[in-house]
N, CA, C and O atoms as a Tinker XYZ file with bonds, in Angstrom:
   296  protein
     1  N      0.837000   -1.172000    0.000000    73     2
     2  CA     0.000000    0.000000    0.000000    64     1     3
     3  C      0.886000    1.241000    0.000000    63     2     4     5
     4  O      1.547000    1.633000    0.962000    81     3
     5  N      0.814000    1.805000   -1.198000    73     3     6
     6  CA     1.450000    3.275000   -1.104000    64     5     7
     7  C      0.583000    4.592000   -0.289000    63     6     8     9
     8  O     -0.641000    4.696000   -0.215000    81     7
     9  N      1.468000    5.402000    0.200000    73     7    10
    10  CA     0.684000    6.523000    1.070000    64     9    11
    11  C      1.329000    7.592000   -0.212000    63    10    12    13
    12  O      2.485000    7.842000   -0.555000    81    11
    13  N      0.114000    8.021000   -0.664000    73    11    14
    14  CA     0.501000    9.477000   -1.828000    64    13    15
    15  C     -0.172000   10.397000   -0.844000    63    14    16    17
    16  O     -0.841000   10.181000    0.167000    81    15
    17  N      0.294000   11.710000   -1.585000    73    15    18
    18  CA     0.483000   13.457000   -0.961000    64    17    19
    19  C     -1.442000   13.574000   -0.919000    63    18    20    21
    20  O     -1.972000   14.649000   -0.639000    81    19
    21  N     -2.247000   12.362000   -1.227000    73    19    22
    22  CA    -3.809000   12.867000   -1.079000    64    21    23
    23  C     -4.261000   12.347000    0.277000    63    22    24    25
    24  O     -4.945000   12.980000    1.081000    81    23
    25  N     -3.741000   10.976000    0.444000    73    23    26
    26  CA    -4.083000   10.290000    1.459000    64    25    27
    27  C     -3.389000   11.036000    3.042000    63    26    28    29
    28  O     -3.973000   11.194000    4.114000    81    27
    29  N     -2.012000   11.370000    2.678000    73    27    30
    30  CA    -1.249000   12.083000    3.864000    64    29    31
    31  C     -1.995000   13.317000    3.993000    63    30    32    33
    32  O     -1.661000   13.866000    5.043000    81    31
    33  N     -3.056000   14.123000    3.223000    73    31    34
    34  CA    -3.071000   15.295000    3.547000    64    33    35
    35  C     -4.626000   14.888000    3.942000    63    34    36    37
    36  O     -5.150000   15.702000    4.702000    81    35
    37  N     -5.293000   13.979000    3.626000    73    35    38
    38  CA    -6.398000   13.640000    4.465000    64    37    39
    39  C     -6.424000   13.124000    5.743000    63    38    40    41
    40  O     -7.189000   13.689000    6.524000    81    39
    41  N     -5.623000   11.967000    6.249000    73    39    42
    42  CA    -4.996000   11.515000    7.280000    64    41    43
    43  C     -4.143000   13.328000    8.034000    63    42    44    45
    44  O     -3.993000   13.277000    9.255000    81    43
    45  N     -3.829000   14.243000    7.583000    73    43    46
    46  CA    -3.239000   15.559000    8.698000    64    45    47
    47  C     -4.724000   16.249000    8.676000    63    46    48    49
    48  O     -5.030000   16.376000    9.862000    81    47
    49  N     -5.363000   16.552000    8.180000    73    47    50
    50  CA    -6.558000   17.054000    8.214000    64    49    51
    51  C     -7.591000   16.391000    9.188000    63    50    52    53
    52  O     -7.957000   17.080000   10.140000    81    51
    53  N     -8.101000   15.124000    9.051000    73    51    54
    54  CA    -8.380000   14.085000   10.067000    64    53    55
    55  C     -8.037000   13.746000   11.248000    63    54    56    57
    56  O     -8.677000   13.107000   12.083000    81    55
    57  N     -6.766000   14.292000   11.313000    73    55    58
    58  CA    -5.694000   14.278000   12.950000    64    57    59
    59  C     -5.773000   15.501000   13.759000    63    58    60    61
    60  O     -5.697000   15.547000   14.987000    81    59
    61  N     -5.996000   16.875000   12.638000    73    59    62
    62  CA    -6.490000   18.124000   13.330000    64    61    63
    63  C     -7.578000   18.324000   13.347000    63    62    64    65
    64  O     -7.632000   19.541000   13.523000    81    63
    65  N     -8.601000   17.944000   13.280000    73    63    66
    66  CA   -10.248000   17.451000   14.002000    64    65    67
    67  C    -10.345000   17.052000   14.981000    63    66    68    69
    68  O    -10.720000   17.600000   16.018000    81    67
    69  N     -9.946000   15.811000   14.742000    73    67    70
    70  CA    -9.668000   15.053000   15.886000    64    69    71
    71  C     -9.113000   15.868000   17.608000    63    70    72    73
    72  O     -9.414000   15.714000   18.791000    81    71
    73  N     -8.194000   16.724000   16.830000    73    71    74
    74  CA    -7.715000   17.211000   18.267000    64    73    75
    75  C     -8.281000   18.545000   18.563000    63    74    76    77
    76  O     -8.225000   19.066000   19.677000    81    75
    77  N     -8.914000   19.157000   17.358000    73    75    78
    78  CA    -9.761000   20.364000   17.710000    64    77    79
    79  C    -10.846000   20.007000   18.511000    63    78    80    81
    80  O    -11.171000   20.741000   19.444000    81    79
    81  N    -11.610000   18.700000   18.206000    73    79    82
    82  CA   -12.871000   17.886000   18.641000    64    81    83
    83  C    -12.338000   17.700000   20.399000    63    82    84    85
    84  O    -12.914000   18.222000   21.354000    81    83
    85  N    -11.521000   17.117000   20.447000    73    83    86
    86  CA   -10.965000   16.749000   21.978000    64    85    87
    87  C    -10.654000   18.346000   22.878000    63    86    88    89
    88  O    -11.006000   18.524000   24.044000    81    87
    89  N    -10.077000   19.170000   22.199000    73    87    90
    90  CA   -10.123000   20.783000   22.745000    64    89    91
    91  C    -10.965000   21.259000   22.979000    63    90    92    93
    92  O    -10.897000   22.184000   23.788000    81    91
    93  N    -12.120000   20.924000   22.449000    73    91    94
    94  CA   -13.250000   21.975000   22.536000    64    93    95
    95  C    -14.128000   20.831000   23.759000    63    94    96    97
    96  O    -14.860000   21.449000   24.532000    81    95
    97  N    -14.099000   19.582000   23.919000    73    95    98
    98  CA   -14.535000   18.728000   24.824000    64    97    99
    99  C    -13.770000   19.155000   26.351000    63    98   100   101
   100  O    -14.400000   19.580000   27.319000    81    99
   101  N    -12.754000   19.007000   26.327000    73    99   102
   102  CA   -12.010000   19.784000   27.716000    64   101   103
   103  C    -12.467000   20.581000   28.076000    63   102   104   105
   104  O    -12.567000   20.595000   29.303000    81   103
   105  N    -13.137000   21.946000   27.200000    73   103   106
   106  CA   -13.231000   22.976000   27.782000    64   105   107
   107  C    -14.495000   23.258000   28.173000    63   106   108   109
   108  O    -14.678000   24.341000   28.729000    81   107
   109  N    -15.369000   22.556000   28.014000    73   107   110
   110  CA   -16.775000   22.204000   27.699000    64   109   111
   111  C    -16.819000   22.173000   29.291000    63   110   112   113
   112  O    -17.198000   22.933000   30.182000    81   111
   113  N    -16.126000   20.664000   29.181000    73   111   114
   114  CA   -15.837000   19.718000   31.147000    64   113   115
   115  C    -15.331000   20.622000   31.915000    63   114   116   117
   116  O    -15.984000   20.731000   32.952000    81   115
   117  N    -13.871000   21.767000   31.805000    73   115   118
   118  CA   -13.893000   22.796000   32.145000    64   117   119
   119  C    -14.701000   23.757000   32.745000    63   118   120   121
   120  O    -14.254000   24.257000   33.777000    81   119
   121  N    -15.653000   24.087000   32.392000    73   119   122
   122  CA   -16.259000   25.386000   32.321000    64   121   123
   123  C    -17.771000   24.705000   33.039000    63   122   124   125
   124  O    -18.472000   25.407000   33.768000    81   123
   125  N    -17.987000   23.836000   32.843000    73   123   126
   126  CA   -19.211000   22.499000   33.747000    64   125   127
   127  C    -17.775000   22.824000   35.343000    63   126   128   129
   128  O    -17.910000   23.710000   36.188000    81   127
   129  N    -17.110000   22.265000   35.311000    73   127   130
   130  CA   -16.413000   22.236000   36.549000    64   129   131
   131  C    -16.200000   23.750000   37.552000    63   130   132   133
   132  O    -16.223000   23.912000   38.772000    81   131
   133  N    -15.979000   24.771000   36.329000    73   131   134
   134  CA   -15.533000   25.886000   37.144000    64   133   135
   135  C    -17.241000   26.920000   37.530000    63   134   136   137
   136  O    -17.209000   28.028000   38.065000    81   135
   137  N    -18.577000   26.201000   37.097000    73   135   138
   138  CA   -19.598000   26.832000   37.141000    64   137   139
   139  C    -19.893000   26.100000   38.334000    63   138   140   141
   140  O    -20.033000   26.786000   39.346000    81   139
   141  N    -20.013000   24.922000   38.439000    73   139   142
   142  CA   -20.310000   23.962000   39.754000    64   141   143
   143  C    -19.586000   24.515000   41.227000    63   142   144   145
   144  O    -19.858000   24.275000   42.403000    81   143
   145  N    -18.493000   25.406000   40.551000    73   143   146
   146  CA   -17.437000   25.636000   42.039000    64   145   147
   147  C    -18.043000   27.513000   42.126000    63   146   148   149
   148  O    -17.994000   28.245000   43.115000    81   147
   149  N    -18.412000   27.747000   41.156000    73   147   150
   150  CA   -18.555000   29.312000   41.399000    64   149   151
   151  C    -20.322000   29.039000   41.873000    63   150   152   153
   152  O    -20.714000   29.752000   42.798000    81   151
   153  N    -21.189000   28.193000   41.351000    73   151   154
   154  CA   -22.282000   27.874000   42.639000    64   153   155
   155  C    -21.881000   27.653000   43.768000    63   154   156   157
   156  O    -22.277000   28.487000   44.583000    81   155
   157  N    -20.976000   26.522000   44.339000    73   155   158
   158  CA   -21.083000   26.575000   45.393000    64   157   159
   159  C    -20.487000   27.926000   46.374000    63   158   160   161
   160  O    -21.062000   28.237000   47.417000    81   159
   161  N    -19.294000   28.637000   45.880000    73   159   162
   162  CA   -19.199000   29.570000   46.742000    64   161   163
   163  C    -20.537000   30.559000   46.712000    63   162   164   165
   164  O    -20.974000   31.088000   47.734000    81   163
   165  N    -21.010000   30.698000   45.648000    73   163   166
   166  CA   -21.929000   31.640000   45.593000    64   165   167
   167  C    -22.791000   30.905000   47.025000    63   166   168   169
   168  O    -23.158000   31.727000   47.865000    81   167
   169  N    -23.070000   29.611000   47.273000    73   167   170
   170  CA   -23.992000   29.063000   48.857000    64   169   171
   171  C    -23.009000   29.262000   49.845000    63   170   172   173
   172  O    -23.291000   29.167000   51.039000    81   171
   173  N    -21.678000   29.578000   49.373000    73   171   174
   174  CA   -21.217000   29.549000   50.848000    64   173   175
   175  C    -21.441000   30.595000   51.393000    63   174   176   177
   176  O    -21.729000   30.622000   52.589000    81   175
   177  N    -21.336000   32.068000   50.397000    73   175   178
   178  CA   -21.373000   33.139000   50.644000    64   177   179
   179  C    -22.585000   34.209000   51.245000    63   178   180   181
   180  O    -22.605000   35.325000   51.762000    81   179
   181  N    -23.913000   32.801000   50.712000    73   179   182
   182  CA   -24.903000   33.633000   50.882000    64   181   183
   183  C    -25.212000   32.944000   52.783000    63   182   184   185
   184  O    -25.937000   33.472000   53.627000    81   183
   185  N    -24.671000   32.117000   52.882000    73   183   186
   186  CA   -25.233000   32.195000   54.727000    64   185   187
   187  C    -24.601000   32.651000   55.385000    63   186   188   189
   188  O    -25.055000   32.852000   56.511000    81   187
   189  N    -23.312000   33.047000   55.114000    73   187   190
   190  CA   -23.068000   34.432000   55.918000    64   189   191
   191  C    -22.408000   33.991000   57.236000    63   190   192   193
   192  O    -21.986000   32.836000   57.297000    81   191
   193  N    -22.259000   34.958000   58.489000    73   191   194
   194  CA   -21.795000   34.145000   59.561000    64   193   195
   195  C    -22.654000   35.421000   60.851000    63   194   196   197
   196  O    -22.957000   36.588000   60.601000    81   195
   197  N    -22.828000   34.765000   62.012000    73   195   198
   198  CA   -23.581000   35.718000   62.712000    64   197   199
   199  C    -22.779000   36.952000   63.337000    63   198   200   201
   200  O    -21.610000   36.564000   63.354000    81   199
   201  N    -22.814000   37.840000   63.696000    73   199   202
   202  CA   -22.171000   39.219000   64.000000    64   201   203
   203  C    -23.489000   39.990000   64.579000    63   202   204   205
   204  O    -24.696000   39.767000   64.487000    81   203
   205  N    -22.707000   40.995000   65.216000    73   203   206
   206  CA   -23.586000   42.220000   65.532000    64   205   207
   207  C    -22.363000   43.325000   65.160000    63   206   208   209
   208  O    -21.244000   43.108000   64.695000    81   207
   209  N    -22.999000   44.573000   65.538000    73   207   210
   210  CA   -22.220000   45.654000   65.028000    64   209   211
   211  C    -22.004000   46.286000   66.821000    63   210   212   213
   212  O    -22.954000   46.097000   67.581000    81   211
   213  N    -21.228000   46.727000   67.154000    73   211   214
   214  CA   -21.388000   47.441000   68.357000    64   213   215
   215  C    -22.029000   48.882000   68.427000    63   214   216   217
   216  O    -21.761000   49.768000   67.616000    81   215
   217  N    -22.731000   48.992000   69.273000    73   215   218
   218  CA   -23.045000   50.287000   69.488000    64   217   219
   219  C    -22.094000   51.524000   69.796000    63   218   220   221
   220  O    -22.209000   52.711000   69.493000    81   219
   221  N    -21.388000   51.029000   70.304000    73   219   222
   222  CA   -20.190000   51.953000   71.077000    64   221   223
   223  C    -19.341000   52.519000   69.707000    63   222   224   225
   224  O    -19.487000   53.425000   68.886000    81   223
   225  N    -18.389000   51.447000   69.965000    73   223   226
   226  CA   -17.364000   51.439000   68.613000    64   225   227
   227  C    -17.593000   51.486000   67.353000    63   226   228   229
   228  O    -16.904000   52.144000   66.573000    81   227
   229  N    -18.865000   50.594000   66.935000    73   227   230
   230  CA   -19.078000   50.230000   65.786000    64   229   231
   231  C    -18.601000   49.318000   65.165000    63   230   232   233
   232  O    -19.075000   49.013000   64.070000    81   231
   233  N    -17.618000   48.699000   65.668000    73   231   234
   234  CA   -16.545000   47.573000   65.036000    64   233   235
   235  C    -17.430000   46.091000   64.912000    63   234   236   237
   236  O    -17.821000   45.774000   66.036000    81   235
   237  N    -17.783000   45.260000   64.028000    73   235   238
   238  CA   -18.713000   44.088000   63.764000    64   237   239
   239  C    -18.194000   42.620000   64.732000    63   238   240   241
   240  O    -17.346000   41.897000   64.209000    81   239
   241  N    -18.491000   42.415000   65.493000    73   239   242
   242  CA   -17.829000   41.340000   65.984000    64   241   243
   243  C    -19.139000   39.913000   66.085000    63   242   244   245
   244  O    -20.366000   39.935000   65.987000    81   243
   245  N    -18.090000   38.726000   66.334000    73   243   246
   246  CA   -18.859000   37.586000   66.308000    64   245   247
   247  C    -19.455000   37.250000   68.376000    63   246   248   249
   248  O    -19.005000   37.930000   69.299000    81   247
   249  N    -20.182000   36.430000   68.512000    73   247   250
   250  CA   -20.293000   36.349000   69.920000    64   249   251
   251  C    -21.321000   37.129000   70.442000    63   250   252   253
   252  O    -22.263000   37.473000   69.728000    81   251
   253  N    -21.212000   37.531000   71.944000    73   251   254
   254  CA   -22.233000   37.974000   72.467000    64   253   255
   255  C    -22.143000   39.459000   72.882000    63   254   256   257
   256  O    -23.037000   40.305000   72.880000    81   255
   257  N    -20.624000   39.586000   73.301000    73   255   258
   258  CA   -19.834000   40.645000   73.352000    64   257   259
   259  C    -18.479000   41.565000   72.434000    63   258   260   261
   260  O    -17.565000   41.163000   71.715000    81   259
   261  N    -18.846000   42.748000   72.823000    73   259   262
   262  CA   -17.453000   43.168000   71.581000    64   261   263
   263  C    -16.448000   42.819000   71.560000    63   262   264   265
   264  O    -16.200000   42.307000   72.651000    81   263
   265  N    -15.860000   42.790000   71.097000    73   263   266
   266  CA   -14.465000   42.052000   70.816000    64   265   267
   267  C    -13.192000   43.358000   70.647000    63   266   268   269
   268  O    -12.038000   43.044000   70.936000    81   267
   269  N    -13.413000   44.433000   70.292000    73   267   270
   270  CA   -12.606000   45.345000   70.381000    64   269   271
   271  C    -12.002000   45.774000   71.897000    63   270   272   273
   272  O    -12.816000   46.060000   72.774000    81   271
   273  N    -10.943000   45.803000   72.108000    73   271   274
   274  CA    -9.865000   45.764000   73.579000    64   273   275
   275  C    -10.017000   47.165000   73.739000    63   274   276   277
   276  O     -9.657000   47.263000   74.912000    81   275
   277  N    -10.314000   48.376000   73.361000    73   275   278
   278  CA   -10.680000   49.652000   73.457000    64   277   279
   279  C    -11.905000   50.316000   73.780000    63   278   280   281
   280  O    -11.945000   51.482000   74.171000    81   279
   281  N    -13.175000   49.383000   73.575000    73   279   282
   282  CA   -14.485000   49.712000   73.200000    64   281   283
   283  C    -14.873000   49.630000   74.841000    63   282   284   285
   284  O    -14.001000   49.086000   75.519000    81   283
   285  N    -15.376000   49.827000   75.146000    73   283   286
   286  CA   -16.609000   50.385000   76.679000    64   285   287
   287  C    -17.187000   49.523000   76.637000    63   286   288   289
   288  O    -17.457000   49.183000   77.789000    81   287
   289  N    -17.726000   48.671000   75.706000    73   287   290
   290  CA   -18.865000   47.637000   75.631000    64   289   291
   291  C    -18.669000   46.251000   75.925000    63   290   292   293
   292  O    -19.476000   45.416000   76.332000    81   291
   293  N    -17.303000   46.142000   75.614000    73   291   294
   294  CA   -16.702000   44.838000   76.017000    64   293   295
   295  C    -16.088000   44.534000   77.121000    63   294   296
   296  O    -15.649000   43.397000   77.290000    81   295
């Protein structure tokens, strides 16, 4: 079986499909992967964490009391 300049240039043409086809599949799975991770922060972000704001200072702290070493309130 001879390979002539028609068959080699169908066989390079056929090989860059092939890998355009597989590129565009990665990025597909890609972009499925990086939407799945930008939902979930988007849930992490939306519950938040509990705080109050102080009256005194104003400074946001977690707990029952302020947390600022300066503030009157704590």
């Amino acid at each position: 079986m001879m390979l002539s300049v028609g068959k080699i240039f169908w066989l390079i043409i056929i090989l860059i499909a092939v890998w355009y086809l597989f590129k565009i599949i990665e990025k597909r799975k890609l972009n499925i992967v990086k939407n799945n991770q930008k939902k979930e922060n988007e849930d992490i972000n939306k519950k938040g964490i509990d705080a109050f704001k102080c009256d005194v200072c104003g400074l946001w702290s977690t707990g029952k009391k302020c947390n600022n070493k300066e503030c009157t309130n704590s």
